[in-house]
C-alpha positions as YAML, in Angstrom:
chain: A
units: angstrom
residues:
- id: 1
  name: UNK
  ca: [99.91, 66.70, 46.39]
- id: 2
  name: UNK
  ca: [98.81, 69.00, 43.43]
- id: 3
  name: UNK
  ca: [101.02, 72.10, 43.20]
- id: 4
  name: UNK
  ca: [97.79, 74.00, 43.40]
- id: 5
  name: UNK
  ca: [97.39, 72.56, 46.96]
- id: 6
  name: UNK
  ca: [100.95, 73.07, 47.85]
- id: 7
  name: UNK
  ca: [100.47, 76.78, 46.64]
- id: 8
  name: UNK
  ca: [97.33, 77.70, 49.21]
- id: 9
  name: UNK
  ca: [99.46, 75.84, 51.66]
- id: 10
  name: UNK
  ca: [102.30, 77.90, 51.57]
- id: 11
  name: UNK
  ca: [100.63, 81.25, 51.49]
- id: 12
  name: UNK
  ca: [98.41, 80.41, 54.64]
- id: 13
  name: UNK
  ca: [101.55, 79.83, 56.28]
- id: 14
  name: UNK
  ca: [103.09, 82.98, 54.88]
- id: 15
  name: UNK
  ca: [100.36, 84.99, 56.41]
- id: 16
  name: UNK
  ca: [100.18, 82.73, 59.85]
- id: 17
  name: UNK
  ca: [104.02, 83.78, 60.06]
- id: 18
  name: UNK
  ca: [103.34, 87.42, 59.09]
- id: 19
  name: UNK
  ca: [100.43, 87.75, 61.84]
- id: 20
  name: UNK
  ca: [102.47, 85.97, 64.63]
- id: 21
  name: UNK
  ca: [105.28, 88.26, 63.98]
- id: 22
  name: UNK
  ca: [102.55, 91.44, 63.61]
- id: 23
  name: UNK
  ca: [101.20, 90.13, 66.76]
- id: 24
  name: UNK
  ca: [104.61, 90.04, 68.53]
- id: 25
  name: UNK
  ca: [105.82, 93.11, 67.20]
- id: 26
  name: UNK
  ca: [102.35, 94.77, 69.03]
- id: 27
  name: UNK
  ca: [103.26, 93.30, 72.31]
- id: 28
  name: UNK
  ca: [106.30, 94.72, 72.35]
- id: 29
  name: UNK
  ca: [105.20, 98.09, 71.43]
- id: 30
  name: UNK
  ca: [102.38, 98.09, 74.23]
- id: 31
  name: UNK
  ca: [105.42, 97.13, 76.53]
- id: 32
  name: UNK
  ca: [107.01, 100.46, 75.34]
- id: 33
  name: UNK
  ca: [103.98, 102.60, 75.36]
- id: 34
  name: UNK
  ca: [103.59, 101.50, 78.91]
- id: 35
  name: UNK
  ca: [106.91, 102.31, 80.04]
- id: 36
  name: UNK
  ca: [107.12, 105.33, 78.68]
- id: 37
  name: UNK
  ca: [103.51, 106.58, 79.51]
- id: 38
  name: UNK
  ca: [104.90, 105.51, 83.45]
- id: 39
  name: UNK
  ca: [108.26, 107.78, 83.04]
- id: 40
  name: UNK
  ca: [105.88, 110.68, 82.38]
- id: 41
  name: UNK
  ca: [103.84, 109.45, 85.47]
- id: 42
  name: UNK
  ca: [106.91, 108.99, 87.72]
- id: 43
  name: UNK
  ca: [108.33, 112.43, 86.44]
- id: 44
  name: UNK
  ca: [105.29, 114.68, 87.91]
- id: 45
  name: UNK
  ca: [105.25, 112.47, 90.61]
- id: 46
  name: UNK
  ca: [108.83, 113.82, 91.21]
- id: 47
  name: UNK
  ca: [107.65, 117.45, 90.19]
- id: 48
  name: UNK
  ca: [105.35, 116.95, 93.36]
- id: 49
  name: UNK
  ca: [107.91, 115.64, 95.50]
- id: 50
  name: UNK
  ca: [110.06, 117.93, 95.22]
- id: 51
  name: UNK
  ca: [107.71, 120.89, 95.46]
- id: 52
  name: UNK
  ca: [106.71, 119.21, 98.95]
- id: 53
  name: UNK
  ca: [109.64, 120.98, 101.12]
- id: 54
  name: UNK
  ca: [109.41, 124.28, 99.77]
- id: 55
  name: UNK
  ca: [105.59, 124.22, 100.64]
- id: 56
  name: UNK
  ca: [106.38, 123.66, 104.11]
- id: 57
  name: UNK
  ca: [109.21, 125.77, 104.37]
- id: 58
  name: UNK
  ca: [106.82, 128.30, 103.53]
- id: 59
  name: UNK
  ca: [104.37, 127.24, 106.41]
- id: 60
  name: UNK
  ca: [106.58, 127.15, 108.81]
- id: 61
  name: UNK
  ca: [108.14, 130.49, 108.30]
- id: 62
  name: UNK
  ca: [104.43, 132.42, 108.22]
- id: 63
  name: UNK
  ca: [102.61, 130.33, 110.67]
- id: 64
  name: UNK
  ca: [103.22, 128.86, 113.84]
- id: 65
  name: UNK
  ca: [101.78, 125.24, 112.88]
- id: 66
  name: UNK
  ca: [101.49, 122.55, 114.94]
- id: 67
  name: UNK
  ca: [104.86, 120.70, 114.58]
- id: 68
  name: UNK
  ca: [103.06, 117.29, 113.84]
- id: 69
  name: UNK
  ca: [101.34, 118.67, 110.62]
- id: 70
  name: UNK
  ca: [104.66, 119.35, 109.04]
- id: 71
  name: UNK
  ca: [106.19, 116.56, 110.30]
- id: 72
  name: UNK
  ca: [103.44, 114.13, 108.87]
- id: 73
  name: UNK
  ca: [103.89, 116.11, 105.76]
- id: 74
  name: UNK
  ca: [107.60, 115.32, 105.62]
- id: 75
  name: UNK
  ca: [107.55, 111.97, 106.68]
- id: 76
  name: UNK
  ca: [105.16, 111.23, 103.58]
- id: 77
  name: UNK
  ca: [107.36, 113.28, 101.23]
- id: 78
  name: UNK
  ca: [110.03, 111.52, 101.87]
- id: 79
  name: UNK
  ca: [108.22, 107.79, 101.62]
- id: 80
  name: UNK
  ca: [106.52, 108.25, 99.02]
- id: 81
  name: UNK
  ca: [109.93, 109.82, 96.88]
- id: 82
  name: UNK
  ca: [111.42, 106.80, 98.18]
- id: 83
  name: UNK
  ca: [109.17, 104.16, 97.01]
- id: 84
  name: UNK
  ca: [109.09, 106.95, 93.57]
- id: 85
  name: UNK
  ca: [112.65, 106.09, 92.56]
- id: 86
  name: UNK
  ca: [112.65, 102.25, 93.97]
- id: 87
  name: UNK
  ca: [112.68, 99.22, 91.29]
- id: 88
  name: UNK
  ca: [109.41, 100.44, 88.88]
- id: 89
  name: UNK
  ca: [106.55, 98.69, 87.89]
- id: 90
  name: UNK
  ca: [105.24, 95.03, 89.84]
- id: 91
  name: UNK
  ca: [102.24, 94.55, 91.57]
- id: 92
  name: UNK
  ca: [103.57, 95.53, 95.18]
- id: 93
  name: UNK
  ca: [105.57, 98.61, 93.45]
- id: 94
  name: UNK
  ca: [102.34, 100.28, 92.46]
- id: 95
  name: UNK
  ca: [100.28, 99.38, 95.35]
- id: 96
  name: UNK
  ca: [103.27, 100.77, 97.63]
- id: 97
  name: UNK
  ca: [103.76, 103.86, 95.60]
- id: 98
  name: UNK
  ca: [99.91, 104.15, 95.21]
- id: 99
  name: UNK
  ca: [99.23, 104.05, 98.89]
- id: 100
  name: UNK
  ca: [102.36, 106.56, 99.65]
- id: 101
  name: UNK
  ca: [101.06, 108.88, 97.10]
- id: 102
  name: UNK
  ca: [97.04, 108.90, 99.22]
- id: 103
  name: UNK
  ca: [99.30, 109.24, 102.52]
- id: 104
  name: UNK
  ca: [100.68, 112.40, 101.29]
- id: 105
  name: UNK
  ca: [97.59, 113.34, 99.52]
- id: 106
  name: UNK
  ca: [96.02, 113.21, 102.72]
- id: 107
  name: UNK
  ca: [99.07, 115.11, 105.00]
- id: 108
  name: UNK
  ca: [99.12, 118.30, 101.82]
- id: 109
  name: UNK
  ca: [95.30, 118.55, 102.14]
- id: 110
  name: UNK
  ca: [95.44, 118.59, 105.96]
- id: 111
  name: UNK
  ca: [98.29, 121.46, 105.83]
- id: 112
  name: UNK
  ca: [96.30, 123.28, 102.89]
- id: 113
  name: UNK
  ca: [93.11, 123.00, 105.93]
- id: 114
  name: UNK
  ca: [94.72, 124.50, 108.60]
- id: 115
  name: UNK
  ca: [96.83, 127.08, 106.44]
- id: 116
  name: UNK
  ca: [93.16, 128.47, 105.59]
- id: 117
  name: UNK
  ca: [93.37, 129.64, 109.32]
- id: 118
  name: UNK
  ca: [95.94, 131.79, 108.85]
- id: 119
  name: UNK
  ca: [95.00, 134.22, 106.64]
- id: 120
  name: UNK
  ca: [98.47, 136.14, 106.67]
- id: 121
  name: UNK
  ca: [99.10, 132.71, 104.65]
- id: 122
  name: UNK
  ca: [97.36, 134.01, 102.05]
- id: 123
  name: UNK
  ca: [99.50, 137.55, 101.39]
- id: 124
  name: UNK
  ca: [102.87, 135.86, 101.19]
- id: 125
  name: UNK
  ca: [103.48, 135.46, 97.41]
- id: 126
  name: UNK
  ca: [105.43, 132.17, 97.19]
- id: 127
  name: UNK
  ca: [102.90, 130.09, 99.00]
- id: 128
  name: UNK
  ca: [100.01, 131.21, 96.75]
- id: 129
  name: UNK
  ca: [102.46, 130.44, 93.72]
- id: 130
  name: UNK
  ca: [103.16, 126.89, 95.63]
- id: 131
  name: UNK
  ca: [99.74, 126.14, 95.79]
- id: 132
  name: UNK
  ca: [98.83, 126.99, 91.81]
- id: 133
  name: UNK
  ca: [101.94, 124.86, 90.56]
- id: 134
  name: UNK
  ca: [101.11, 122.05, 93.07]
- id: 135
  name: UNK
  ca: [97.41, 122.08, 91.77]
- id: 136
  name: UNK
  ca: [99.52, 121.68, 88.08]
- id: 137
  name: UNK
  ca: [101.10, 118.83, 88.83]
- id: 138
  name: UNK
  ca: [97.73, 117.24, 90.49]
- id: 139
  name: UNK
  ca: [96.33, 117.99, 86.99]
- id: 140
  name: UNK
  ca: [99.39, 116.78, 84.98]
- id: 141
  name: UNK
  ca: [99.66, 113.31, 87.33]
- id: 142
  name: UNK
  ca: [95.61, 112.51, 86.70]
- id: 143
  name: UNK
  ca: [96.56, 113.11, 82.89]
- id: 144
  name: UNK
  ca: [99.46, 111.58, 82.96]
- id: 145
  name: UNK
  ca: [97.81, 107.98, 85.11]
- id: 146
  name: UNK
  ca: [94.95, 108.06, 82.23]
- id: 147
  name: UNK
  ca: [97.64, 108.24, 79.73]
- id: 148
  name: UNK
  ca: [99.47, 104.66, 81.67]
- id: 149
  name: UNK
  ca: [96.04, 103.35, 82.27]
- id: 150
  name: UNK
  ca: [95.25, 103.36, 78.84]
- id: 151
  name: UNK
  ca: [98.08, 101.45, 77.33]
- id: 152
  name: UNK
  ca: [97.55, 99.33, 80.16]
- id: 153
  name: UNK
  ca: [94.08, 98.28, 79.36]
- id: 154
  name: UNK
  ca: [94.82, 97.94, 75.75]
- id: 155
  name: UNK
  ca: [97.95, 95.61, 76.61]
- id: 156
  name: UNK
  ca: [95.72, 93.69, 79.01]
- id: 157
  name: UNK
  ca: [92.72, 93.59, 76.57]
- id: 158
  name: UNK
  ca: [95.21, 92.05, 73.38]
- id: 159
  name: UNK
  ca: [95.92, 89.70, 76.00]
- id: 160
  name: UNK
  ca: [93.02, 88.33, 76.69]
- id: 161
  name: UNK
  ca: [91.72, 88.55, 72.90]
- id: 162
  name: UNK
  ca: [91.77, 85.15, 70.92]
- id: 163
  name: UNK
  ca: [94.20, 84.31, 69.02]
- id: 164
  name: UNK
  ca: [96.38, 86.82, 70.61]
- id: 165
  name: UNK
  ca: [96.19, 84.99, 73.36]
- id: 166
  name: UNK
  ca: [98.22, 82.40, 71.77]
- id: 167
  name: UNK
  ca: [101.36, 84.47, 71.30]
- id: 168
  name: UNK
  ca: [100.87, 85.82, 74.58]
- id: 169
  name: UNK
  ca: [101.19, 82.50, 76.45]
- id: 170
  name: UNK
  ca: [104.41, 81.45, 74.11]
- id: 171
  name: UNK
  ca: [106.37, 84.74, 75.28]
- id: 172
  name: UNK
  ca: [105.13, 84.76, 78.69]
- id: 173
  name: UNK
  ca: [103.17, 88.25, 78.00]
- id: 174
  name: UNK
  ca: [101.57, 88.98, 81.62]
- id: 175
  name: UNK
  ca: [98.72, 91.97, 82.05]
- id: 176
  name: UNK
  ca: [99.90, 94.71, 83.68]
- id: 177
  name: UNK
  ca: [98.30, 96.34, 86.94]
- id: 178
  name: UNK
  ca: [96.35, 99.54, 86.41]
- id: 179
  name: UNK
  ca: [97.70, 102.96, 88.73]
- id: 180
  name: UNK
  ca: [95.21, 103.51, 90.57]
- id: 181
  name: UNK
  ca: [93.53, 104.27, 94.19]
- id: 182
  name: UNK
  ca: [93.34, 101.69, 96.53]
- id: 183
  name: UNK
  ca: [90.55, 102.81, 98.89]
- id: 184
  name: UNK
  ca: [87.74, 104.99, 98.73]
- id: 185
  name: UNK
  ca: [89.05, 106.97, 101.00]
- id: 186
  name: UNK
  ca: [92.21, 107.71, 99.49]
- id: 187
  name: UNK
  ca: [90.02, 108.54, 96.13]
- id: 188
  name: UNK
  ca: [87.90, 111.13, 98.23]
- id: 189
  name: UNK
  ca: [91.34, 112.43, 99.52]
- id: 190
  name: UNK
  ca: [93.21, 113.00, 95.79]
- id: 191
  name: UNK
  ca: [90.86, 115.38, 94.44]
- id: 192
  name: UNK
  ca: [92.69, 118.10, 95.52]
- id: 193
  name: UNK
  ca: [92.04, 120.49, 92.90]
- id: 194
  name: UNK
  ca: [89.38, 122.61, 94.81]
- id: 195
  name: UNK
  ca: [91.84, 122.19, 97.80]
- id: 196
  name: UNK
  ca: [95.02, 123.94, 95.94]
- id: 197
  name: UNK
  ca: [93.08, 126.43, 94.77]
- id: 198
  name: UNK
  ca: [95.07, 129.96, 95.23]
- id: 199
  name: UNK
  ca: [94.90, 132.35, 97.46]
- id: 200
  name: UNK
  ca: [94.60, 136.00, 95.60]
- id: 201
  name: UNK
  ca: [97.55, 137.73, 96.38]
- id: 202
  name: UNK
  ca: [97.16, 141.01, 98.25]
...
């Protein structure tokens, strides 16, 4: 074998090994990307959580609500914040935490409904400042899902790109499952950004 030959040889080789470890190296930092872009997620999704009980609170003190409302707002509070700090990330995680999140998406619109028949609700100072900061986090979780769902797609599309592909299957690299709504129902019910909106204070 000519040393010309053995020359070529050894620099496609040198450049296979540089792209499989370039390759690797970009898995691993779409792994990162991902879990960091889901702290941020899980972080307003605590934000929300926890602005939940002062919310009713408030209700309860100005209005005489019908018991089940708060209730059903509690009860999904407290599910979804439980599912919120559970193990993270598979399939069944974010289809659990998705579905908790619609439930109380669903419950804080239905209390923000009937609150608009109380319009002493209204005056009281803290619940219009509950209701702007709760329409920030709305606005801060959809930003903060794109952000996720991005990395997401771009781990999932180098995935399913040849020859990437190939390093993918020899580290067990599997596609990750978008955040998302699971029925359209549940997507009607999240825009809640018209439903937030504050009250002027009088």
């Amino acid at each position: 074998m000519s040393p010309a030959v053995i020359v070529i040889a050894a620099a496609i080789a040198l450049v296979a090994i540089l792209w499989y470890f370039a390759v690797h190296n970009d898995f691993v930092r779409l792994r990162n990307l991902i879990a960091e872009s889901w702290q941020q997620v899980d972080v307003e999704l605590q934000r929300r959580h926890d602005l939940v009980p002062n919310l009713v609170a408030t209700v309860e003190r100005a209005a005489a609500f019908e018991r089940g409302t708060l209730e059903a707002v509690t009860t999904a509070r407290n599910h979804a914040r439980a599912l919120a700090t559970g193990p993270g990330r598979t399939s069944a995680d974010l289809d659990g935490i998705a579905t908790a999140e619609n439930t109380l998406t669903t419950a804080l619109s239905q209390l923000s409904a009937l609150a608009e028949q109380y319009p002493d609700l209204g005056a009281i100072h803290n619940y219009g400042a509950l209701q702007r900061e709760l329409s920030d986090v709305e606005d801060r979780i959809a930003a903060a899902r794109r952000l996720y769902n991005a990395n997401v797609r771009a781990l999932n599309t180098k995935i399913q790109s040849i020859p990437a592909a190939i390093v993918a299957s020899l580290h067990h690299v599997s596609p990750e499952q978008y955040f998302e709504i699971s029925t359209p129902d549940a997507r009607a019910a999240v825009e809640v950004g018209q439903l937030f909106r504050a009250q002027p204070d009088r």
